[in-house]
C-alpha positions in Angstrom: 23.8 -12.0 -8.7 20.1 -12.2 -7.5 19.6 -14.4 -4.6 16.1 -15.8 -3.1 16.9 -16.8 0.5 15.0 -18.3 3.3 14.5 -17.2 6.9 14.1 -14.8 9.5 15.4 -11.3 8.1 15.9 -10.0 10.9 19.2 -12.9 10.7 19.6 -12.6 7.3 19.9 -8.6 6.7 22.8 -7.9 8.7 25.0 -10.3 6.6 24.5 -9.0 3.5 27.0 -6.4 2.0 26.0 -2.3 2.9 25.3 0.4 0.4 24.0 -2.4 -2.1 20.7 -1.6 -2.7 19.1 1.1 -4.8 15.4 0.1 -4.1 14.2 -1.7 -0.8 10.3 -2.4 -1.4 8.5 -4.0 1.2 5.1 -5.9 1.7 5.1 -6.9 5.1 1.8 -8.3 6.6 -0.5 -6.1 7.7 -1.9 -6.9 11.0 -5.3 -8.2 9.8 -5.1 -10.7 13.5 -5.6 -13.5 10.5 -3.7 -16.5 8.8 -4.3 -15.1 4.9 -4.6 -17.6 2.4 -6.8 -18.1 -0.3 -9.3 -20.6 -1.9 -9.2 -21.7 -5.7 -12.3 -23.2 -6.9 -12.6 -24.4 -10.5 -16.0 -25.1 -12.3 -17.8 -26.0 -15.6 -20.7 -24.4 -16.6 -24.0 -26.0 -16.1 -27.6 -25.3 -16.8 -29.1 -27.4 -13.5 -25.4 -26.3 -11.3 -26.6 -24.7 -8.1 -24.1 -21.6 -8.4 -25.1 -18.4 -10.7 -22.1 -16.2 -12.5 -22.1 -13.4 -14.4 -24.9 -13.3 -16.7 -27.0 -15.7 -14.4 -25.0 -18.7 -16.3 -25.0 -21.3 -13.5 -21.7 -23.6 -12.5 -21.2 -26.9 -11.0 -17.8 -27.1 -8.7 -15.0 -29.6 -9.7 -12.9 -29.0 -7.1 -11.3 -26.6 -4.7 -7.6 -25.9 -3.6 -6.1 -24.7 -1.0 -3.1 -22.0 -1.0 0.1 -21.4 0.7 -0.5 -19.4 4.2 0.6 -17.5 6.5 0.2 -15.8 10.2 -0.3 -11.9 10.1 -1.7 -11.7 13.7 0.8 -9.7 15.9 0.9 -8.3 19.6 3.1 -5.6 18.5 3.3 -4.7 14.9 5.4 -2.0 15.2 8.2 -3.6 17.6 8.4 -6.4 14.5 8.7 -4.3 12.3 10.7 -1.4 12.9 13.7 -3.2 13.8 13.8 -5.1 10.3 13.4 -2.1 8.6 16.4 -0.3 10.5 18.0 -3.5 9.8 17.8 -3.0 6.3 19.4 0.7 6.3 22.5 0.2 5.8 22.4 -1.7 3.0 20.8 1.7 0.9 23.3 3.4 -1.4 23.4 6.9 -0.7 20.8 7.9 -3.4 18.9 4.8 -2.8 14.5 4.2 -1.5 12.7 2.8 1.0 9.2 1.9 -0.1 7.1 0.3 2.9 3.7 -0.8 1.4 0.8 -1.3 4.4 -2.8 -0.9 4.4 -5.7 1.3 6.7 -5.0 -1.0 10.1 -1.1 0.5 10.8 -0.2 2.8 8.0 -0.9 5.8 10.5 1.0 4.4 13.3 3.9 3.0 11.0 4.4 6.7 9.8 4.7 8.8 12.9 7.4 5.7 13.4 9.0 5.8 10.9 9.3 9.8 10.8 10.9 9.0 14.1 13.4 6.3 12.6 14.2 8.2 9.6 13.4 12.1 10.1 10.2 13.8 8.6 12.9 14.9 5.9 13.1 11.7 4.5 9.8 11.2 3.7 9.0 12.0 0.2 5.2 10.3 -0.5 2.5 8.8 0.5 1.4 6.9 -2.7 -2.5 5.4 -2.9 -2.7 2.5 -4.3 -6.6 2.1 -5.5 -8.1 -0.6 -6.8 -11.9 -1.5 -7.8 -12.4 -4.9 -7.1 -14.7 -7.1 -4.8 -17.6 -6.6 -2.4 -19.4 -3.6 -1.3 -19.9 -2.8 2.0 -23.4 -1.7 3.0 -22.4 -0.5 6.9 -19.2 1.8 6.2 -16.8 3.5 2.7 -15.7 0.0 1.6 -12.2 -0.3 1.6 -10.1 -0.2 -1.6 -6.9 1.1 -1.5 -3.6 0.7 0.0 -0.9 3.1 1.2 2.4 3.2 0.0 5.1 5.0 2.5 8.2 6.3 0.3 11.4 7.3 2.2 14.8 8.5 1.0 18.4 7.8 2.4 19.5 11.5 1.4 16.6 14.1 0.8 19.0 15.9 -1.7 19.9 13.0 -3.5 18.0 10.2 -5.0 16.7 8.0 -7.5 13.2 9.6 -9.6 13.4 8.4 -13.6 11.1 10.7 -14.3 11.2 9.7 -17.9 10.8 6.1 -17.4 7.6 6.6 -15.6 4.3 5.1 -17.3 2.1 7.6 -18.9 -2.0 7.1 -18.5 -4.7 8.7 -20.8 -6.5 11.9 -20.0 -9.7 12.1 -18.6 -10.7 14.6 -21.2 -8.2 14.3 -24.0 -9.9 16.8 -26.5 -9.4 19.4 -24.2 -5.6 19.0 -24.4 -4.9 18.7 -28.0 -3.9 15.5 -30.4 0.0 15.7 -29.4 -0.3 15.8 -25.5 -3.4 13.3 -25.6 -1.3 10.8 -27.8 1.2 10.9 -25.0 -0.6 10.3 -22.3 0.0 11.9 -18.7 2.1 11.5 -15.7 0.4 9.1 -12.2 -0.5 11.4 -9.6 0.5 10.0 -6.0 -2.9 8.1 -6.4 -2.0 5.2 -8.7 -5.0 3.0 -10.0 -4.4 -0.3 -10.8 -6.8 -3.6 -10.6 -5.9 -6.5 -8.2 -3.8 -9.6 -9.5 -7.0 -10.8 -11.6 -8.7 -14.1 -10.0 -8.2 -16.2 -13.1 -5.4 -14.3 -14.8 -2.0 -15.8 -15.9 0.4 -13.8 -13.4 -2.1 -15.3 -10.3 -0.1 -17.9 -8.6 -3.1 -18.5 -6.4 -0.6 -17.0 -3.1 -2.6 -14.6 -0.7 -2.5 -11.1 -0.6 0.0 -11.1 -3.9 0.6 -7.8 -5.6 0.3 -7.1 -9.5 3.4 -7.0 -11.4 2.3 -3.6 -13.2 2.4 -1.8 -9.6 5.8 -3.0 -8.9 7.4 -2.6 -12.9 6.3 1.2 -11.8 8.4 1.5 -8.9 11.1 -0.1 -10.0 11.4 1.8 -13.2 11.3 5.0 -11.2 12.8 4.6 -8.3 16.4 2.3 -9.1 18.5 1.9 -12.7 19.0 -1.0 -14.5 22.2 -3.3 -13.0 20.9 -2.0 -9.4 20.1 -4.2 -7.1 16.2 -4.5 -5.3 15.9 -6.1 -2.4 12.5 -7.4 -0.7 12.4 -8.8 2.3 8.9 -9.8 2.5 9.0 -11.6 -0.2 6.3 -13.7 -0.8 5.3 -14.8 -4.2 8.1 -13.0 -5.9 6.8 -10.6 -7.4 9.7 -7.8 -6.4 11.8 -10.4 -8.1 10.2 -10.7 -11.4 9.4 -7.0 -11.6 13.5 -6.7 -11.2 14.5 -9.2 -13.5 12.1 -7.6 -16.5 13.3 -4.3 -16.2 17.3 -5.8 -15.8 17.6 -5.2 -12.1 19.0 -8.1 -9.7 17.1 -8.8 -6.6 17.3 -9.9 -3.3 14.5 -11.7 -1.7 13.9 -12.8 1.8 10.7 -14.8 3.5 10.7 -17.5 6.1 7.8 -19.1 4.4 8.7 -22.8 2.9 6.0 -22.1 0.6 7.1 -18.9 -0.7 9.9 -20.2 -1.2 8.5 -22.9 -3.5 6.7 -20.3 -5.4 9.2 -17.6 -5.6 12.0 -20.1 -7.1 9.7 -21.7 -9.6 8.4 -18.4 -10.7 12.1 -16.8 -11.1 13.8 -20.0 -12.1 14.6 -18.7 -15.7 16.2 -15.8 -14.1 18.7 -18.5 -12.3 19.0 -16.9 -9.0 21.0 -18.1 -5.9 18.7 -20.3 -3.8 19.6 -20.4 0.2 17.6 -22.5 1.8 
């Protein structure tokens, strides 16, 4: 049965049952030294508004709103984190995936650690997340991607449906022929995929959320349907609802009141277990 569960994982991980989980995909935060939340403003277009959109149309602002929060400022990223994650070992089938998504601040230094934890063997990719979205920066490469760690319990033996993984068009199609550019190709290890959009329907308006296409990829690939995911940076949920459409249960974990909030309204047609 999926569960959504709130508190400290580091409490909660040793209690659940080992060699249940086929895919552990995390988001933890990233270091940034800031308390990430976000700022929803709506607006009605208006000739005499003193803001200018797309298409110098001009806006007036009704009113903002605030988002859940949360602290990602820490002395020592890597003694929080590793323990979690070797926490969270045992509970891998044999065949079973650690994913460990992080950005350009402690990606680097999370590796080398987690080569250490795991053995270099284990590792399997490092998978680019890029996106196109936002500002540009005028004073360095502006940054748009994030990195994507992917570790295996047993080098030998583990979970790739290569089968179930999502095929994108050719760059040139014509010079591949009708059949192969009907199908599509195969994702390198450099995925592109746009940012939850600002005013789309899957935005719940919680920071730093990831888009549900990203994570229906993983799962699809990397666990089988009745398996079990488990994410214990949960968030906004959107490990769970990735599960649950592709008929996986989940596990999710955050000490956050507010993700909680989000995470059981969003997945409440799923009926999970709540444990507050």
């Amino acid at each position: 049965m999926s569960q959504i569960i709130l508190g400290d994982n580091l409490d909660i991980l040793p209690t659940l049952d080992e060699k249940s989980v086929r895919l552990c995909y995390i988001d933890p935060p990233f270091g940034t030294g800031k308390r990430q939340k976000l700022t929803r403003i709506r607006t009605h277009e208006d000739e005499m508004g003193a803001y200018v959109g797309f298409g110098g149309k001009r806006f007036v602002v009704d009113d903002t709103e605030e988002s859940p929060s949360y602290d990602d400022s820490f002395d020592d990223f890597l003694g929080f984190l590793l323990p979690r994650i070797e926490a969270a070992l045992p509970l891998l089938t044999d065949d079973g995936s650690l994913m460990v998504h992080l950005d350009y601040r402690e990606v680097h230094y999370a590796k080398v650690a987690l080569d250490k934890l795991l053995g270099r063997d284990h590792f399997i990719n490092e998978i680019i997340w890029a996106y196109d979205f936002g500002g540009r920066s005028k004073t360095f490469w502006s940054r748009k991607h994030d990195t994507i760690l992917w570790y295996v319990k047993d080098p030998k033996n583990y979970v790739f449906n290569y089968d179930e993984i999502d095929r994108i068009p050719y760059l040139a199609p014509s010079l591949v022929g009708d059949e192969k550019a009907a199908r599509g190709k195969t994702p390198t290890d450099v995925h592109w995929h746009t940012i939850v959009p600002t005013n789309g329907k899957e935005r719940l308006n919680y920071p730093t959320q990831k888009p549900l296409g990203l994570l229906n990829r993983f799962i699809k690939v990397h666990s089988k349907p009745g398996d079990t995911v488990l994410d214990f940076f949960a968030g906004s949920g959107t490990t769970g609802q990735a599960a649950a459409n592709n008929g996986r249960e989940f596990i999710l974990i955050d000490s956050s009141q507010d993700a909680m909030d989000v995470m059981t309204k969003r997945l409440s047609k799923f009926k999970p277990e709540i444990k507050p």
